[in-house]
C-alpha positions as CSV (number, residue, x, y, z in Angstrom):
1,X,98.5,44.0,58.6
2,X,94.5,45.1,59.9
3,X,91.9,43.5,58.2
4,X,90.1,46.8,57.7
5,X,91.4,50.4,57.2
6,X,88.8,53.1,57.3
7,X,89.2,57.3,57.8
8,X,87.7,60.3,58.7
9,X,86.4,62.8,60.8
10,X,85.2,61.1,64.1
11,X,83.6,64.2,66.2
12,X,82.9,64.7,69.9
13,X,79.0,63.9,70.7
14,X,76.9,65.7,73.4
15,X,73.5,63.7,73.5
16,X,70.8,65.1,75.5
17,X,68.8,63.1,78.1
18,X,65.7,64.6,77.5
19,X,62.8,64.8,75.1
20,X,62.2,68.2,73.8
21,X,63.9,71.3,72.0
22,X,67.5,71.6,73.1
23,X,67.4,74.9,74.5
24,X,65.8,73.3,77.1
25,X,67.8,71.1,78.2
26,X,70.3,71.2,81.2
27,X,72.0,67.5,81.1
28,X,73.8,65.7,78.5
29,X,75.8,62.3,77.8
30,X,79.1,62.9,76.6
31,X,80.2,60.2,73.8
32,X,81.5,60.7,70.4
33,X,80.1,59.6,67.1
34,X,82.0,59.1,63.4
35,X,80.3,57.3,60.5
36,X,84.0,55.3,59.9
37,X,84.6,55.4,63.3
38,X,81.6,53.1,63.8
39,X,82.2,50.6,61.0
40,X,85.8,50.4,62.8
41,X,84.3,49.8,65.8
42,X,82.0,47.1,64.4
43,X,84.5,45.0,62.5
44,X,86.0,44.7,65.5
45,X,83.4,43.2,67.8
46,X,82.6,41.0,65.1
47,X,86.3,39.6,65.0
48,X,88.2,41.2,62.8
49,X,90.8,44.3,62.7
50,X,90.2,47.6,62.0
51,X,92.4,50.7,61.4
52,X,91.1,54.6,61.7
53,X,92.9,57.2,61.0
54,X,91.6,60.8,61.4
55,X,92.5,64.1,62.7
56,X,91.2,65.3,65.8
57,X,92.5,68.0,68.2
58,X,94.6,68.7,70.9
59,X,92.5,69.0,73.5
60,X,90.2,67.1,76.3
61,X,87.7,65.9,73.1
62,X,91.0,64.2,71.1
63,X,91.7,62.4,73.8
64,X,87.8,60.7,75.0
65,X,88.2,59.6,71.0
66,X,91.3,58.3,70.6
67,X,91.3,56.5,73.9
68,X,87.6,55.4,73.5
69,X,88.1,53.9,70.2
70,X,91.6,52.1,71.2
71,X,89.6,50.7,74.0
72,X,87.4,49.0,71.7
73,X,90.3,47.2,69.8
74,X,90.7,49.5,67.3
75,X,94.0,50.7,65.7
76,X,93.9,54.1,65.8
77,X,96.1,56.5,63.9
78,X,95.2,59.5,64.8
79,X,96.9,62.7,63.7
80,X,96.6,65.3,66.8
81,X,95.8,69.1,65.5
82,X,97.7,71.9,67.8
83,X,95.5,74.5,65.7
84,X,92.0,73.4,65.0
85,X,89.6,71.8,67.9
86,X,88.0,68.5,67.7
87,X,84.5,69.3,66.3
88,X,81.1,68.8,68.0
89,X,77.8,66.7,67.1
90,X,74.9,67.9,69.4
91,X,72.3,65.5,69.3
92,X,68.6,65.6,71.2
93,X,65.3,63.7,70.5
94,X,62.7,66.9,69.1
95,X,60.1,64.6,69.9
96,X,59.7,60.8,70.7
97,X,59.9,59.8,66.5
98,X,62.0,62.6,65.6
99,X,65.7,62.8,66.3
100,X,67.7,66.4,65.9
101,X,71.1,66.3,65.1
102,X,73.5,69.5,64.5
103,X,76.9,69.9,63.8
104,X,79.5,72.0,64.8
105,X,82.5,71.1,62.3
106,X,83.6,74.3,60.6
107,X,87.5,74.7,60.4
108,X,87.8,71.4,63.1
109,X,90.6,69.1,63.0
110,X,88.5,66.5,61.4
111,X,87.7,69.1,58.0
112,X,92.0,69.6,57.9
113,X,92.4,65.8,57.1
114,X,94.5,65.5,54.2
115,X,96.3,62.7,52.0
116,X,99.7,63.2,54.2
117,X,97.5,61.9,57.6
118,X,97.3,58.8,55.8
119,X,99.9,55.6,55.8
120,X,99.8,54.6,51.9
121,X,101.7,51.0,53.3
122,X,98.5,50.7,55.6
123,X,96.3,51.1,53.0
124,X,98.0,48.4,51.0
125,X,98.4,45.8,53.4
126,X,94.8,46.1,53.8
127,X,92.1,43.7,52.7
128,X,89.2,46.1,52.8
129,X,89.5,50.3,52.4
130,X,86.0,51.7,53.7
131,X,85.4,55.3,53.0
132,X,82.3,57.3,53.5
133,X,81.1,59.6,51.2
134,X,81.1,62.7,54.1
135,X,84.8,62.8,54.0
136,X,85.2,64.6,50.5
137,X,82.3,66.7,51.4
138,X,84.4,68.4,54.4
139,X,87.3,70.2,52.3
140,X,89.5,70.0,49.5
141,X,91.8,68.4,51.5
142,X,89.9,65.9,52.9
143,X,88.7,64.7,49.3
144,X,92.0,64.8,48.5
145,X,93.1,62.6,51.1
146,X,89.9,60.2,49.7
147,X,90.8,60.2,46.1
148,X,94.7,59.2,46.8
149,X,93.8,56.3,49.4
150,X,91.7,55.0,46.8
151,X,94.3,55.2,44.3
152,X,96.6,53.1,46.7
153,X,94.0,50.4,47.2
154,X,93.5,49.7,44.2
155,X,96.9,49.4,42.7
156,X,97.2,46.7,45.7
157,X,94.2,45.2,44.9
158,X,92.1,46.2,48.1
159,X,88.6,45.9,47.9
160,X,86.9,49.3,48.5
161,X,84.0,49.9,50.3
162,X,82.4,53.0,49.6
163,X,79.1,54.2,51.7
164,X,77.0,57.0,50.3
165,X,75.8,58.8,53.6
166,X,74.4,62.0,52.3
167,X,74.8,64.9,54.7
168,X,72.7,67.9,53.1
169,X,74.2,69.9,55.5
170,X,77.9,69.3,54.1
171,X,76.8,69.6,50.3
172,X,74.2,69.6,47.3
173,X,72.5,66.6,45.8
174,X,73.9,68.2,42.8
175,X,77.5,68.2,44.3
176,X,77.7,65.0,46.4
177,X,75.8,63.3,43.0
178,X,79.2,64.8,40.6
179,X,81.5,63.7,43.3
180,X,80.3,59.9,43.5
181,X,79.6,59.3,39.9
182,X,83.1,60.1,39.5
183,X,84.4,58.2,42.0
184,X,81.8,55.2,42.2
185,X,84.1,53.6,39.0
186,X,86.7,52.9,41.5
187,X,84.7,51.3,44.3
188,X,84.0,47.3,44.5
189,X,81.0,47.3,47.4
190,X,78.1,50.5,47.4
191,X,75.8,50.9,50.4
192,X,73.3,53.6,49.5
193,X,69.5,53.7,50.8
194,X,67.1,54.1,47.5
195,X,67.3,58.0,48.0
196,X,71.3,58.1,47.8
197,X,71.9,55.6,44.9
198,X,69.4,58.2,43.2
199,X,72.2,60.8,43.0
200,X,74.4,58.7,41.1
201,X,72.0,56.9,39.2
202,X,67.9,57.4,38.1
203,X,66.1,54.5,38.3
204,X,62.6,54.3,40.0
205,X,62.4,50.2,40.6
206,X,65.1,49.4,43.5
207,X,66.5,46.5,41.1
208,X,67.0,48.7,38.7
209,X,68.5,51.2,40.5
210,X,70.8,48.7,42.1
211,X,71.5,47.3,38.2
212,X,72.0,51.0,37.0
213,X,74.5,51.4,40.1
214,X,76.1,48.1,39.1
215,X,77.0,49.2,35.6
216,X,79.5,52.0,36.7
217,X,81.6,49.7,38.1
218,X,81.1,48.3,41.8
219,X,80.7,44.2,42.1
220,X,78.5,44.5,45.0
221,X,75.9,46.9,45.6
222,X,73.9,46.8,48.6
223,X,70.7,49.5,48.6
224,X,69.4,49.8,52.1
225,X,65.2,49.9,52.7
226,X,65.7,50.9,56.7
227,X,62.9,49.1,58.6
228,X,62.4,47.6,55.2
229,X,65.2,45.5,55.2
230,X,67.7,45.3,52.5
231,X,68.7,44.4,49.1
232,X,72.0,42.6,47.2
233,X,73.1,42.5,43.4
234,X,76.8,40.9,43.0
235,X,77.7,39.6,40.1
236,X,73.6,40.3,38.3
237,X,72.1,38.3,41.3
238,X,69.2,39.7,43.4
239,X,69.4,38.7,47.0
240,X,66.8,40.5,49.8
241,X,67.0,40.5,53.4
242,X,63.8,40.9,55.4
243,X,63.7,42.8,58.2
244,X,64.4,42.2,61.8
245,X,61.1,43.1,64.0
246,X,62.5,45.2,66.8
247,X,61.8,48.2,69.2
248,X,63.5,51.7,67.7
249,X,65.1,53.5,69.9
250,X,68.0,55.7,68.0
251,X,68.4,54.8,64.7
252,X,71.5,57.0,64.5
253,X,74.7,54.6,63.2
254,X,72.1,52.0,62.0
255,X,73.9,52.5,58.3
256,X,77.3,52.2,59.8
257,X,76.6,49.1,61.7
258,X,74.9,47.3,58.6
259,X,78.4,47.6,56.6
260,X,80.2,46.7,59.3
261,X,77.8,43.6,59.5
262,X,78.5,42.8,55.8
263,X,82.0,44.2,55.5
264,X,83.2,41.8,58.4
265,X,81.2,38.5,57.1
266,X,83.2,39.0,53.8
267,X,86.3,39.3,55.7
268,X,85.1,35.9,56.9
269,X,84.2,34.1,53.7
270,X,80.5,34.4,54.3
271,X,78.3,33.1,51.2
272,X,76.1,35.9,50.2
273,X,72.5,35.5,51.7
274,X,74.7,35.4,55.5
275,X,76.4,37.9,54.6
276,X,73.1,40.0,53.6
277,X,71.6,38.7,56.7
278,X,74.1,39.4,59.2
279,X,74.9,42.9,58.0
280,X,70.7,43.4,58.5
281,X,70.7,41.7,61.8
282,X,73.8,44.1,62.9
283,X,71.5,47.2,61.6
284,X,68.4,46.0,64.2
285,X,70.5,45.6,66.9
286,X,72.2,49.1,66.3
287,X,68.6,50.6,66.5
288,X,67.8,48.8,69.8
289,X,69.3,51.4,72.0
290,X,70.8,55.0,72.4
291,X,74.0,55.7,70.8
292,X,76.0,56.1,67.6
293,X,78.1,52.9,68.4
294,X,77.3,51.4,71.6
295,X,74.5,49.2,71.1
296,X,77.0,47.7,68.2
297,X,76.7,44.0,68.1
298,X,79.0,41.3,69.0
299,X,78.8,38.4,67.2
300,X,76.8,36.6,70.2
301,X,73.9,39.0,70.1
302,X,73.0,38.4,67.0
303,X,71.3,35.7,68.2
304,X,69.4,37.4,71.3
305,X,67.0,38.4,68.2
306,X,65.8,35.3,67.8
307,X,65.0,35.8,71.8
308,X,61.8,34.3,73.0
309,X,58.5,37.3,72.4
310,X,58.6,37.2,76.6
311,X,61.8,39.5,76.1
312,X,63.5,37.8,78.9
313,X,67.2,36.3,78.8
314,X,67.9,33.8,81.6
């Protein structure tokens, strides 16, 4: 059994080490970077178990993932591609506010996932399924592979954890909007920011939106404000977070680590409002430093944001 199962395309990341346009620059961090591969990630360092399965590809990139994320803790079930490579995520900082991210996924291993990849007994053994809206928006086979690992959940009575995370790159508001207000029905926890859950559901007022989101079916919907902080509805009750006052440094994975924050105090029996805060406080610290999943948080730092203002931990 894993506490967590999550799936999708986790993608090889080249992150340039200086500020500017990329085409001038000459040296590069090599990581990787996968919206489910960071909520797997995060579970884990907050002390639970976590499952990712994916497709990646035979080669040098494959490998840094697989091993990278087994190094973490994570159970990784990964399916290796002899025909397709493992796709790339270029990532440089346009200026000191602006962060440029381009992807180089077209016909990877990650876009050939498909519902046979997947371990339907995994799914079901499960006590949380968390899917990211990007995975349908790669191929047919891919949503595919979505739509049928939902289906197994369910029937075993899984909770399902669906995050929004538009990619206007990978499809239309109109598209992605189709695709989730057919699917959303089936899904028991919704993280969206205000501009997502508005291509499900029109509402101006953020409770209302979260009310309007509510109605097609999932218990808990959680609508993110960024430096904003954060709002709950489960079961018709409100709950805000405020946020955490801290020094942005990549807010790249921010999303991912929030869920994992409030995914992984449900796994622990969490009453609401810690739950709320916790998945907050796992966004700030995300934020903190460079990387899709490094700067994740272990259940100890949480509290170094509580530090004294003198920034100093002796």
């Amino acid at each position: 059994m894993t506490d967590l199962v999550t799936f999708g395309e986790t993608m090889a990341l080249f992150g340039a080490r200086r500020t500017g346009p990329l085409r001038f620059a000459r040296d590069f961090d090599l990581g990787l970077g996968g919206a489910e591969s960071n909520v797997a990630i995060g579970v884990t360092r907050l002390g639970h178990g976590a499952t990712w399965a994916g497709r990646v590809g035979a080669d040098e990139f494959g490998d840094l993932i697989r091993s990278t994320l087994a190094g973490e803790g994570v159970d990784v079930r990964a399916v290796q591609d002899p025909e397709a490579p493992t796709g790339l995520m270029i990532k440089g900082r346009r200026t000191a506010d602006l962060i440029d991210v381009r992807y180089y996924r077209k016909d990877s291993a990650g876009s050939r996932l498909c519902a046979a990849d997947l371990d339907p007994a995994l799914i079901r053994s499960a006590r949380v399924l968390h899917v990211s809206a990007i995975t349908p928006a790669l191929s047919a086979s891919a949503r595919d592979a979505v739509r049928h690992a939902i289906a197994a959940a369910r029937a075993a009575g899984v909770l399902v954890s669906l995050d929004v995370n538009y990619r206007k790159a990978l499809w239309t508001p109109a598209a992605a909007g189709a695709w989730l207000r057919e699917t959303v029905g089936d899904v028991d926890v919704l993280f969206a920011t205000e501009a997502e859950g508005r291509l499900i559901a029109g509402a101006d007022d953020a409770v209302e939106l979260a009310k309007a989101l509510a109605a097609l079916g999932p218990r808990h919907v959680l609508v993110k404000f960024g430096a904003k902080g954060a709002m709950e509805l489960t079961d018709g009750v409100v709950r805000r977070a405020e946020p955490y006052d801290v020094t942005e440094v990549d807010s790249v994975g921010a999303g991912d680590a929030f869920a994992a924050g409030w995914l992984a105090d449900w796994l622990a029996g969490a009453e609401p409002e810690q739950r709320l805060s916790t998945a907050c406080a796992a966004g700030a610290f995300a934020v903190t430093s460079q990387g899709d999943w490094e700067s994740l948080p272990r259940r100890a730092d949480l509290s170094l944001l509580r530090q004294p203002a003198d920034g100093v931990s002796r």
